[in-house]
VOBA-1610 file (N, C-alpha, C; in pm, whole numbers, padded with zeros to 5 digits, always signed):
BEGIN
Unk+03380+00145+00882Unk+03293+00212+00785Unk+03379+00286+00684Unk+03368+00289+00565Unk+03416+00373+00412Unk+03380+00484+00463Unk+03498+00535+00372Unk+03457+00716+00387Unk+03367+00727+00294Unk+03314+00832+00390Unk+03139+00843+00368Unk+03146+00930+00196Unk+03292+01007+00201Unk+03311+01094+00051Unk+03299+01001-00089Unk+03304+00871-00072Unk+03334+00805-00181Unk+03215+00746-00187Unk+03165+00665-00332Unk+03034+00647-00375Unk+03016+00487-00258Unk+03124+00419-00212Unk+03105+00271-00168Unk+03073+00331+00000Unk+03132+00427+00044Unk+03104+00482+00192Unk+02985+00550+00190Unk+02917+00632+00128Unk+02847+00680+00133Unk+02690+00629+00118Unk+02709+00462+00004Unk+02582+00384+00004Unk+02620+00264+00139Unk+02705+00279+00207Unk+02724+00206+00337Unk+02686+00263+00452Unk+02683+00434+00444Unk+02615+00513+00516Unk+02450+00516+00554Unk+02425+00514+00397Unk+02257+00580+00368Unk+02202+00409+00391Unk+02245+00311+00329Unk+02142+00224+00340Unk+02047+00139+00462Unk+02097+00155+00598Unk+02025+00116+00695Unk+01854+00247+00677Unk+01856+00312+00575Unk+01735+00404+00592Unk+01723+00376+00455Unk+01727+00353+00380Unk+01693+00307+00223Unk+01516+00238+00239Unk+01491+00179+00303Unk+01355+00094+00285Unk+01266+00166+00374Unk+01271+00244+00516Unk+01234+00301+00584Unk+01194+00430+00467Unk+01273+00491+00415Unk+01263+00602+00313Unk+01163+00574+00161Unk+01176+00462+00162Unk+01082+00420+00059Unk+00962+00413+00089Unk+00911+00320+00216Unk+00827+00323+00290Unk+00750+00478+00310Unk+00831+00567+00363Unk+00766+00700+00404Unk+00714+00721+00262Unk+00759+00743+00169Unk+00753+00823+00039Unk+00618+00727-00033Unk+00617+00593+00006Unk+00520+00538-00048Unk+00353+00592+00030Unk+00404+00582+00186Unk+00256+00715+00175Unk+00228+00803+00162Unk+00299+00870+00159Unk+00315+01029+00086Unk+00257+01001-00076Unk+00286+00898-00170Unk+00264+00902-00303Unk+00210+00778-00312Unk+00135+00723-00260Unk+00063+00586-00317Unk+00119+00506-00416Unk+00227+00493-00443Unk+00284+00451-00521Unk+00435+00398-00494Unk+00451+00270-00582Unk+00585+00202-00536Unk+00672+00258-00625Unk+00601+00301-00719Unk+00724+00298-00914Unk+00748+00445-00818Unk+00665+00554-00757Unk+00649+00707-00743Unk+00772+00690-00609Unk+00796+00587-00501Unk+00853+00599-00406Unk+00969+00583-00407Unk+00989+00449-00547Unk+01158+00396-00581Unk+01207+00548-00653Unk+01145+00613-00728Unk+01198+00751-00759Unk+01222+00831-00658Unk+01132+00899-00567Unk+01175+00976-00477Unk+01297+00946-00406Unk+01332+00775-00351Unk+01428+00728-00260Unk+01550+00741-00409Unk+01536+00784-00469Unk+01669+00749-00579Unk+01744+00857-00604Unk+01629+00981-00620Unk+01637+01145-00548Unk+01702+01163-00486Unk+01654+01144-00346Unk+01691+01215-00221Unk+01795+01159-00239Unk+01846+01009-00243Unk+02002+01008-00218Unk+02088+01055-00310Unk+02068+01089-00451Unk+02133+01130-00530Unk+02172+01313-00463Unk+02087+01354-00424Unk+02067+01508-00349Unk+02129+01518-00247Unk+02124+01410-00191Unk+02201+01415-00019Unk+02366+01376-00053Unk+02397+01298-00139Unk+02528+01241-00180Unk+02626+01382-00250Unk+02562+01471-00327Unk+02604+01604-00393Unk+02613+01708-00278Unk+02474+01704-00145Unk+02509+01816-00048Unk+02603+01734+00064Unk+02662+01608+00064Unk+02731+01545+00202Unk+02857+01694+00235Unk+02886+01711+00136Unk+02987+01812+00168Unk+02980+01886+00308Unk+02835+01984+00337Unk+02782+02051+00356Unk+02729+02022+00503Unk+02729+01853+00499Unk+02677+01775+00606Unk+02771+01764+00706Unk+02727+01798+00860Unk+02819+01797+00939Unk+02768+01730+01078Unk+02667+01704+01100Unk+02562+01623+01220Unk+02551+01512+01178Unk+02660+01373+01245Unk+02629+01217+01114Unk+02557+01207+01224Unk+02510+01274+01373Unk+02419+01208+01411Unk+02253+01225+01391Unk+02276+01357+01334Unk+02132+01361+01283Unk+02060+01304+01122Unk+02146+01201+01055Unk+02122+01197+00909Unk+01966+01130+00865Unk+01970+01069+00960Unk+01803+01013+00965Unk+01707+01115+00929Unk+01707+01225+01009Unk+01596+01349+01013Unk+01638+01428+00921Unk+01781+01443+00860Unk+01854+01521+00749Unk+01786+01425+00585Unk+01777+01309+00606Unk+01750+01200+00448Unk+01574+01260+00505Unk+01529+01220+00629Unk+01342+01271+00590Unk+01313+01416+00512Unk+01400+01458+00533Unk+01384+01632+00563Unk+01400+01644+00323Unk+01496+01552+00318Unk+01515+01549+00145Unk+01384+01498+00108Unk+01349+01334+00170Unk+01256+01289+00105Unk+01130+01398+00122Unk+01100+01411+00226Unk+00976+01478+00246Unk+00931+01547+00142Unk+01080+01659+00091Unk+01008+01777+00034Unk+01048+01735-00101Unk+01103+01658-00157Unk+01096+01541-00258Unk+00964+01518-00331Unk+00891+01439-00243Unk+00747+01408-00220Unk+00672+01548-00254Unk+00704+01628-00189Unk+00588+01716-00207Unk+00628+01784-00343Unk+00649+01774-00397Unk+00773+01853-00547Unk+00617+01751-00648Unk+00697+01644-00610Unk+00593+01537-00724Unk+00459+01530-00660Unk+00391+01578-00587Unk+00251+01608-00551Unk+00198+01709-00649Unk+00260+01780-00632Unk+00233+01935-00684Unk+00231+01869-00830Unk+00292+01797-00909Unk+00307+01810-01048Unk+00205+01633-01090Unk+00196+01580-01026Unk+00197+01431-01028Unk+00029+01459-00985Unk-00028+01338-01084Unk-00168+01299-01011Unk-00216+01208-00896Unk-00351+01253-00793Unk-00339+01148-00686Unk-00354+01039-00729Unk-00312+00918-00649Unk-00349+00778-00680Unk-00468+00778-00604Unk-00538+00689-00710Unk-00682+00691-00651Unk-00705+00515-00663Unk-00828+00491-00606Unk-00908+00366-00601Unk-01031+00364-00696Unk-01083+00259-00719Unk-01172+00290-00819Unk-01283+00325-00756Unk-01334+00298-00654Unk-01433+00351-00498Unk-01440+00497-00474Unk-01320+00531-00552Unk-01273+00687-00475Unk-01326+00803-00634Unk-01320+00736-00713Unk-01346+00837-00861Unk-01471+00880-00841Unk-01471+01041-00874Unk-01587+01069-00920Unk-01664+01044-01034Unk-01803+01071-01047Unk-01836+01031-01189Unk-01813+01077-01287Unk-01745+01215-01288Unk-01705+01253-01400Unk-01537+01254-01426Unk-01480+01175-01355Unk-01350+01122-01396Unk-01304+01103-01504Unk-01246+01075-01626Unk-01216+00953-01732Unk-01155+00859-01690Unk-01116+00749-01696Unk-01076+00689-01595Unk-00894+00647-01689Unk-00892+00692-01838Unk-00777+00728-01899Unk-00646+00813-01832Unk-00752+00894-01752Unk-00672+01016-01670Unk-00617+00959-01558Unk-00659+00802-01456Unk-00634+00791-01324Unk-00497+00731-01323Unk-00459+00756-01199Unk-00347+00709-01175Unk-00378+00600-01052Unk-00310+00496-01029Unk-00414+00421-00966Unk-00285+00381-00831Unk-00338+00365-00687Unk-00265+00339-00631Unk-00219+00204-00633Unk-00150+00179-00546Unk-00028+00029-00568Unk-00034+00000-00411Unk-00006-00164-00433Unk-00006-00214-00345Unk+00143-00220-00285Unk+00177-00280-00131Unk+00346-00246-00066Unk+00343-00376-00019Unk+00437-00475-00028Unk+00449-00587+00011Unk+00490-00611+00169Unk+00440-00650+00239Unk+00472-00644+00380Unk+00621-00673+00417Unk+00653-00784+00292Unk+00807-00836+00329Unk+00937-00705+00303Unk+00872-00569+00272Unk+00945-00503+00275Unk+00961-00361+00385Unk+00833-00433+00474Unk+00813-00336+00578Unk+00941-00361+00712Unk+00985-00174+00700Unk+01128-00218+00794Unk+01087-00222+00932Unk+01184-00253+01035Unk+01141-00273+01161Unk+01206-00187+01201Unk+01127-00046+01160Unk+01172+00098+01250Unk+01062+00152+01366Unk+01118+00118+01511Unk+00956+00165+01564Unk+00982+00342+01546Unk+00824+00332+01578Unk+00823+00460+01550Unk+00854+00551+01676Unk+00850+00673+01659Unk+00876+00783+01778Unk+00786+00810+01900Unk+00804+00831+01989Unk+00691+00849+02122Unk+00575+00928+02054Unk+00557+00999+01948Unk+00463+01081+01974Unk+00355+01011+01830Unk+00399+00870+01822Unk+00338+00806+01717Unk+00192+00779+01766Unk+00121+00787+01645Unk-00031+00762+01712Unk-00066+00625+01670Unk-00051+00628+01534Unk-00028+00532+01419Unk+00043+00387+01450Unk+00001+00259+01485Unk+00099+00106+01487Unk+00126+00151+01351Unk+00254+00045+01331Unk+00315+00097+01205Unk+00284+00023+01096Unk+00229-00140+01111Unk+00121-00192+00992Unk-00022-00098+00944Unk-00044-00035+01077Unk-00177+00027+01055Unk-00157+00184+00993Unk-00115+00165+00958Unk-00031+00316+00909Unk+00009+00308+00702Unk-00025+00170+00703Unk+00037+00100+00569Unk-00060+00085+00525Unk-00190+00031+00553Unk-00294-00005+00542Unk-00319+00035+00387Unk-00436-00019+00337Unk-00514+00065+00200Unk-00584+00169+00238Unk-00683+00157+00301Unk-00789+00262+00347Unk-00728+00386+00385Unk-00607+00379+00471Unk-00506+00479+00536Unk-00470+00550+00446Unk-00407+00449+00321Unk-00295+00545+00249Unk-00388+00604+00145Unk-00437+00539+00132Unk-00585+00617-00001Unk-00658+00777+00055Unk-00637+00727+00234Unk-00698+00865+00268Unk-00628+00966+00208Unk-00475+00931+00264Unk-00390+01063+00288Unk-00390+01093+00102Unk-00410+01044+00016Unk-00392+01072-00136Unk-00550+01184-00125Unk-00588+01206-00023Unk-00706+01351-00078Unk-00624+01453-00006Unk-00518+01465+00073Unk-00513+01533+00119Unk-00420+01657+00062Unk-00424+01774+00092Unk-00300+01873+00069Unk-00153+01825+00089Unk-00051+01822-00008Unk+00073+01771+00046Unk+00136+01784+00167Unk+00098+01956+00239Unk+00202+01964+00358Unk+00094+01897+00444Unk-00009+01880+00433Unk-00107+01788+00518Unk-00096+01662+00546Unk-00070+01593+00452Unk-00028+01476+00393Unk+00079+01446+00487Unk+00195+01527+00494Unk+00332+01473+00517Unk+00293+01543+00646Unk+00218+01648+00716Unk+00281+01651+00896Unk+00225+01510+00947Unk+00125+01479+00888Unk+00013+01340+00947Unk+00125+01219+00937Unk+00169+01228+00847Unk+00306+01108+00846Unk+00434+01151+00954Unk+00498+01259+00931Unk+00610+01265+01016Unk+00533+01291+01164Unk+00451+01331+01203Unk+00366+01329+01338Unk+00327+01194+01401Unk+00191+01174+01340Unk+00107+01027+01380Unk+00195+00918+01349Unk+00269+00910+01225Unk+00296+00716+01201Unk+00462+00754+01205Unk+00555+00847+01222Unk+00722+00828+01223Unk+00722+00892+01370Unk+00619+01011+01458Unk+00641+01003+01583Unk+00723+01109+01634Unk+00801+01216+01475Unk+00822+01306+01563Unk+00766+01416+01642Unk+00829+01511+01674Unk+00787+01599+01742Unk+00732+01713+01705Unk+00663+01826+01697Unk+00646+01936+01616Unk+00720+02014+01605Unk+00839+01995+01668Unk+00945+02135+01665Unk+01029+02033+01483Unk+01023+01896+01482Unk+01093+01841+01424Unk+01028+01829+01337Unk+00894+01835+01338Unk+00830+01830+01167Unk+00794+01992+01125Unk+00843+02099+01205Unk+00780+02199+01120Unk+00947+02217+01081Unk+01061+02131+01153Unk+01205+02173+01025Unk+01180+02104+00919Unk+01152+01997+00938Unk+01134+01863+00772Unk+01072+01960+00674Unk+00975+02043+00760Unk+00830+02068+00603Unk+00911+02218+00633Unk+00972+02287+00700Unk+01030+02436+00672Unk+00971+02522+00690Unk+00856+02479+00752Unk+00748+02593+00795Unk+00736+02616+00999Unk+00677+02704+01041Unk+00681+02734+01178Unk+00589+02631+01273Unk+00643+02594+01356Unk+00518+02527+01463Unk+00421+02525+01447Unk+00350+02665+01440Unk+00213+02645+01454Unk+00146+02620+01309Unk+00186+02639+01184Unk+00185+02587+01052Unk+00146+02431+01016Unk+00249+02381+01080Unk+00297+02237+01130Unk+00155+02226+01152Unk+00095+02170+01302Unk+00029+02211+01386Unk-00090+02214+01308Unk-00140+02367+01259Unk-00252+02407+01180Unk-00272+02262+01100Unk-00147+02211+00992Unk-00178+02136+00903Unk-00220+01995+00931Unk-00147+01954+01062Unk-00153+01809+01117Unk-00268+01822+01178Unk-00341+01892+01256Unk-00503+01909+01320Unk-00594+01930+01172Unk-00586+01919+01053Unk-00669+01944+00961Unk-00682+01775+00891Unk-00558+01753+00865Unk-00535+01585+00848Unk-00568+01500+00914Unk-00546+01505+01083Unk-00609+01394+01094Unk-00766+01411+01125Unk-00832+01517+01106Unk-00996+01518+01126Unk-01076+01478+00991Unk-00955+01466+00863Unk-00975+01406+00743Unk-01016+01257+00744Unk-00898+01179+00828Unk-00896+01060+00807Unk-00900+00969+00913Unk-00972+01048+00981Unk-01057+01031+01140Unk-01097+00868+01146Unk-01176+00860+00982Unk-01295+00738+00993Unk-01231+00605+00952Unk-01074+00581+00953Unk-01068+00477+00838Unk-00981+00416+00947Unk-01010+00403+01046Unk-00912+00277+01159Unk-00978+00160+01220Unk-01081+00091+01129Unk-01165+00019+01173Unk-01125-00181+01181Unk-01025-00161+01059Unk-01007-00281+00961Unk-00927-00359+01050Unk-00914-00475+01012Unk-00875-00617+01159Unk-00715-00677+01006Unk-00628-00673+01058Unk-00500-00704+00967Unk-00469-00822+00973Unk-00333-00822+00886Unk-00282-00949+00892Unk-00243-01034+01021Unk-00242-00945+01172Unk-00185-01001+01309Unk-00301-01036+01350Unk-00454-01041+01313Unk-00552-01074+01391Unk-00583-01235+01310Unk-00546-01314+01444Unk-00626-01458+01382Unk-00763-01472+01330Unk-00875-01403+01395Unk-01017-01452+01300Unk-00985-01390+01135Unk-00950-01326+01154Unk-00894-01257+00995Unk-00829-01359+00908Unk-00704-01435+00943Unk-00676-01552+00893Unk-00764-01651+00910Unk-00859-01692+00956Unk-00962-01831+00915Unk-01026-01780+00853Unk-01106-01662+00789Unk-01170-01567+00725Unk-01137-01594+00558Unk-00956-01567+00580Unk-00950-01579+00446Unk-00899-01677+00378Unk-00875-01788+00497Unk-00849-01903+00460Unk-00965-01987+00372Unk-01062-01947+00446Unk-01187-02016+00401Unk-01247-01925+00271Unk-01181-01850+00274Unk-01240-01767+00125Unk-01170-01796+00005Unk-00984-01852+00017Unk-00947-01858-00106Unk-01006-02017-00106Unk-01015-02074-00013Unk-01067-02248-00053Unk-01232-02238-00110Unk-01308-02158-00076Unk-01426-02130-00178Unk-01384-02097-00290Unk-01298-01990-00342Unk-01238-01962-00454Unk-01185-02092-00535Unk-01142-02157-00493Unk-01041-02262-00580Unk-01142-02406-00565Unk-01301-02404-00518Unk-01362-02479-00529Unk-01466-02406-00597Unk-01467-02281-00675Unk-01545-02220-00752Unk-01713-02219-00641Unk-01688-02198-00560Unk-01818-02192-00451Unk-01865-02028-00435Unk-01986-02023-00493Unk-02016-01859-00519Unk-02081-01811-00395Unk-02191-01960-00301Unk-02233-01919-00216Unk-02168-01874-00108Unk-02038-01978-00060Unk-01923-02004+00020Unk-01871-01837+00041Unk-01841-01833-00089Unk-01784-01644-00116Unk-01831-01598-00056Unk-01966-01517-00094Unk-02090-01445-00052Unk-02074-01469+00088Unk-02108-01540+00142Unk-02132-01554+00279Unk-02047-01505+00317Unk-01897-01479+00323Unk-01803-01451+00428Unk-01766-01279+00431Unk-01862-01231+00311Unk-01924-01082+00264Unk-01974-01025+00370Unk-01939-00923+00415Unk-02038-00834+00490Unk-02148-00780+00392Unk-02258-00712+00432Unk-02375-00705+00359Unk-02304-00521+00237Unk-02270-00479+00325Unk-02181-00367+00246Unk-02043-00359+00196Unk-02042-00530+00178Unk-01896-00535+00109Unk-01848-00451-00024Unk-01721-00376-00015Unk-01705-00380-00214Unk-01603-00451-00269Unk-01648-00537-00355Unk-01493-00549-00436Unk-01430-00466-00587Unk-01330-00477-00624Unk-01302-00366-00700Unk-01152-00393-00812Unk-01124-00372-00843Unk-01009-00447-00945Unk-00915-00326-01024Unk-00891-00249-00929Unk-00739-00145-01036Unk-00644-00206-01131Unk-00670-00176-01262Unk-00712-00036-01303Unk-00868-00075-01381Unk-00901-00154-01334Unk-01064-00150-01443Unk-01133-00024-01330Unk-01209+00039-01369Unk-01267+00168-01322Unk-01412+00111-01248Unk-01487+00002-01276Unk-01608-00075-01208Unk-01543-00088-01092Unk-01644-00097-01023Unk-01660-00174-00854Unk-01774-00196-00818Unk-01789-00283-00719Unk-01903-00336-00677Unk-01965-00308-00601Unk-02062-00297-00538Unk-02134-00319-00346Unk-02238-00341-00334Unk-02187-00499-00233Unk-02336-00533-00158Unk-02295-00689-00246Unk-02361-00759-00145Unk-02313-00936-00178Unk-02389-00933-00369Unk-02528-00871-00344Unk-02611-00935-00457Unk-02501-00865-00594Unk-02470-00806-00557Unk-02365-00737-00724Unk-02253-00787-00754Unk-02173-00867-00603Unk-02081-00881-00599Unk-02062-01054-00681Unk-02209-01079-00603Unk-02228-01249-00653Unk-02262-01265-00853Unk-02322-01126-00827Unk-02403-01156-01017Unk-02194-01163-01121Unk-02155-01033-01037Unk-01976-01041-01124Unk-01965-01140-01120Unk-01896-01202-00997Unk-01873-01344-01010Unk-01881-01410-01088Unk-02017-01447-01096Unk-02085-01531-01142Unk-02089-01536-01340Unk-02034-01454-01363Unk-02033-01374-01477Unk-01937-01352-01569Unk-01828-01354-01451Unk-01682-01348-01508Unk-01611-01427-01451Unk-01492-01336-01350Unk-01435-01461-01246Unk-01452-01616-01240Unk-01582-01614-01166Unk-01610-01744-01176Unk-01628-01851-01265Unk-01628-01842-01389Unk-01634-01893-01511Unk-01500-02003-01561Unk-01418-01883-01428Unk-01260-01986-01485Unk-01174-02030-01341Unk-01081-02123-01365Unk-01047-02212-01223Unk-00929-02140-01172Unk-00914-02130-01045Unk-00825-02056-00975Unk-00776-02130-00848Unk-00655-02074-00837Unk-00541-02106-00753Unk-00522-01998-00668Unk-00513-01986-00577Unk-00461-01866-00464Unk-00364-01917-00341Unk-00259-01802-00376Unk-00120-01830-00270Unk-00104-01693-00172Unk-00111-01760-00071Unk-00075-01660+00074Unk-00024-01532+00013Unk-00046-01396+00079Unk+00049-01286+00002Unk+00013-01191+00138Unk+00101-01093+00208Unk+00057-01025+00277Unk+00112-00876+00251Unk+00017-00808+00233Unk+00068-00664+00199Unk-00042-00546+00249Unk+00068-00437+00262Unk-00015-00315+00394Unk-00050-00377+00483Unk+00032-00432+00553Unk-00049-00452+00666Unk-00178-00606+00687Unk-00219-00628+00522Unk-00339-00704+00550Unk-00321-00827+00511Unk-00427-00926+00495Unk-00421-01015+00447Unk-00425-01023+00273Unk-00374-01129+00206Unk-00458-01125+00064Unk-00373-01254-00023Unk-00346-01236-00118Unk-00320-01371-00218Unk-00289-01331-00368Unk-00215-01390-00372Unk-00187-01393-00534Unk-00224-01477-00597Unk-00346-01468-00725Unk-00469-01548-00769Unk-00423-01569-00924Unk-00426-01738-00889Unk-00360-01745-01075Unk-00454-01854-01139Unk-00511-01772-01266Unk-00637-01898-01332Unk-00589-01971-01483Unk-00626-02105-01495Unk-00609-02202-01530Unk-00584-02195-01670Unk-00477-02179-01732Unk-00439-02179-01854Unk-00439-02309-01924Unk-00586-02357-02014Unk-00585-02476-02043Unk-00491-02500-02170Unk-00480-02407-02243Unk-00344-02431-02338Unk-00218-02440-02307Unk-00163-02380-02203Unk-00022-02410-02106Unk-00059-02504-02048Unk-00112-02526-01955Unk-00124-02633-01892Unk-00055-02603-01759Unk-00096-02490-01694Unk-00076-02377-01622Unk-00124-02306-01517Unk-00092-02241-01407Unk-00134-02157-01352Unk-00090-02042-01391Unk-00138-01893-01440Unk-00092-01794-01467Unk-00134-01685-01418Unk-00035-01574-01321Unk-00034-01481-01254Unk-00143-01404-01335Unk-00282-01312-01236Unk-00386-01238-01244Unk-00344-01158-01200Unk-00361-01144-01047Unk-00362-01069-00957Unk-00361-01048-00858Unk-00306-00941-00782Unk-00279-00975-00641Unk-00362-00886-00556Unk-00450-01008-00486Unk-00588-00943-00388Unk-00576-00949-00260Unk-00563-00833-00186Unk-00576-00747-00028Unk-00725-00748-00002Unk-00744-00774+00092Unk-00851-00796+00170Unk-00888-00699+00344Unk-00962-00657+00339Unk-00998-00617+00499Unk-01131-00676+00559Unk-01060-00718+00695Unk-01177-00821+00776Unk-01257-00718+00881Unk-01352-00697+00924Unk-01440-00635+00998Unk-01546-00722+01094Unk-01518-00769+01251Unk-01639-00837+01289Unk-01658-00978+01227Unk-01526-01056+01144Unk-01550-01163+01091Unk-01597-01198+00968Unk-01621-01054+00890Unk-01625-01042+00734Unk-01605-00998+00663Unk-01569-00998+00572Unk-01486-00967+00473Unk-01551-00804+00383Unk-01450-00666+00401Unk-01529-00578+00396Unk-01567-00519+00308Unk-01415-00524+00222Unk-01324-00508+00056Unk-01260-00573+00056Unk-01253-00633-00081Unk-01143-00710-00124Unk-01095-00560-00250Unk-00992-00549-00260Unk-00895-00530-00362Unk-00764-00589-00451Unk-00843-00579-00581Unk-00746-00720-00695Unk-00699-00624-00770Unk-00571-00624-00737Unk-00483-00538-00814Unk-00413-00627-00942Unk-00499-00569-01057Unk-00469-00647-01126Unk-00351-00633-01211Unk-00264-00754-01270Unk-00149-00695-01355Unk-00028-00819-01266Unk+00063-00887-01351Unk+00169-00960-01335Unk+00263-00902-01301Unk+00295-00741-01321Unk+00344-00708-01267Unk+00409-00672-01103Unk+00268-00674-01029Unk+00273-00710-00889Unk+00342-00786-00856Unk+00367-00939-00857Unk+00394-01068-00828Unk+00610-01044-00761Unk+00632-01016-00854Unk+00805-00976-00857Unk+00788-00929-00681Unk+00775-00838-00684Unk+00798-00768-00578Unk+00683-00840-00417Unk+00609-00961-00440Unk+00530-00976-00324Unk+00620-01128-00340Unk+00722-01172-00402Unk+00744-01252-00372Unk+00728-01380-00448Unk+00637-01371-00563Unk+00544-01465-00574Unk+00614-01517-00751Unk+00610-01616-00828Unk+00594-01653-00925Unk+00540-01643-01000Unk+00532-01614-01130Unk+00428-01554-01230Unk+00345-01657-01295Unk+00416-01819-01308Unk+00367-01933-01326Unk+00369-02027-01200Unk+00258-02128-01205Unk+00249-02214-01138Unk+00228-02355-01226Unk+00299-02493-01169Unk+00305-02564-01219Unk+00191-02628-01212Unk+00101-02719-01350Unk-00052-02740-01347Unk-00047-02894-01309Unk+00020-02921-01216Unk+00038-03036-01195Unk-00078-03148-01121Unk-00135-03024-01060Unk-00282-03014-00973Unk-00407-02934-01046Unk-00497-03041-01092Unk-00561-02971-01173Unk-00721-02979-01112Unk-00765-02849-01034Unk-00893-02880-00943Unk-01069-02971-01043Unk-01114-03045-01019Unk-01267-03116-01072Unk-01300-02971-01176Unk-01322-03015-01276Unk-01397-02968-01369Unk-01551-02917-01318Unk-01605-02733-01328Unk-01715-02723-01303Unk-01806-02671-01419
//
């Protein structure tokens, strides 16, 4: 190993926690652009105090202890990421900041600590991380370093700098917040995959009924950053039917938070094309489909893996 004093030892040090750290910070801030900052932070902060650093066996809980309060710095100044489900009516929707989706292929394989409550896909989730965006920051972060990283309370009231029972107070307030949102069936449950197998092949056969059906009756769908959303098959079918559906689509496997979903690209008859929309997460419930979320924007695609064009080489029956 490089000495840890020089800039090549020191990113040979930190990086086995680089994606783990991104990860944390992304639920803490709903956000990927908000998490690649914080992780760019803390190591810039930790690299100026190494001096100072003298436990290389504790650096794990020494880099949370930066990010954490990192995170909470840009809480305080930064707006929540919200869903469009989640706005009140008197929002503007000029003002929202909208949460972001996390590509699964970047989820690290850190288990978590004995005192984890949280599986660690289920912890990534949408519904999950949208909760913790109502919450108070030090709320926010004991529910993370507690329930989904597993430490201990003596170890999260050093991260957050406050006393045990602080700790404690804040993590018993959080999770009676986000009590209700552990319902959803992920990307590891097979009926979930025939679910949405059969939903992007209705999609790319423009089948509105096909759709509908695989709807729970209180489905929503929803499209960040447009501020509309839907609920209930009959609203969901009239959109469709209205927009979306009007034009031909392609959908490719994509798995992120935890869930299932696809990256949906419609038919550019002047290219002669498939061209990146958007990339839609899905949650299965009982065998139907509960929310879909279409995060819309080409920008997504880079980071899930995916291509921004597709070749129109396959061009589905004219409807």
């Amino acid at each position: 190993m490089g000495d840890a004093r020089s800039i090549d030892g020191f990113e040979e040090l930190v990086e086995p926690f680089r994606r783990e750290l991104q990860l944390h910070c992304y639920r803490l801030l709903g956000s990927v652009h908000d998490a690649e900052d914080a992780v760019q932070e803390t190591l810039v902060r930790a690299w100026r105090s190494l001096a100072r650093y003298e436990e290389r066996g504790q650096l794990r809980a020494w880099l949370y202890r930066i990010a954490t309060n990192r995170c909470l710095s840009m809480i305080e100044v930064r707006r929540r990421r919200e869903l469009p489900m989640d706005l009140t009516p008197d929002t503007p929707s000029a003002e929202v900041a909208w949460l972001e989706p996390y590509p699964d292929s970047w989820l690290p394989a850190t288990p978590p600590g004995p005192e984890a409550r949280y599986e660690s896909r289920e912890a990534v989730r949408l519904a999950f991380v949208a909760a913790l965006q109502w919450l108070p920051g030090r709320q926010r972060a004991a529910l993370v370093l507690r329930d989904v990283l597993g430490m201990s309370a003596r170890e999260t009231a050093e991260v957050l700098e406050v006393s045990v029972a602080a700790a404690n107070s804040a993590l018993q307030r959080a999770r009676a917040a986000v009590a209700a949102v552990r319902d959803e069936r992920g990307a590891e449950d097979p009926e979930a995959h025939r679910v949405a197998e059969r939903y992007a092949a209705a999609w790319e056969r423009g089948d509105v009924d096909a759709i509908v059906a695989l709807l729970s009756a209180d489905a929503r769908y929803a499209m960040p950053p447009v501020p509309e959303w839907y609920a209930g098959q009959d609203p969901i079918r009239a959109f469709l039917l209205r927009g979306p559906l009007t034009d031909r689509w392609r959908f490719v496997p994509a798995l992120g938070n935890g869930q299932l979903g696809f990256g949906t690209y419609s038919w550019d008859g002047g290219r002669r094309d498939w061209v990146a929309v958007a990339v839609d997460l899905m949650s299965v419930r009982d065998g139907r489909i509960t929310e879909v979320l279409s995060f819309l924007g080409a920008d997504h695609f880079p980071r899930f893996g995916l291509p921004l064009v597709l070749p129109g080489d396959e061009i589905p029956p004219g409807r």
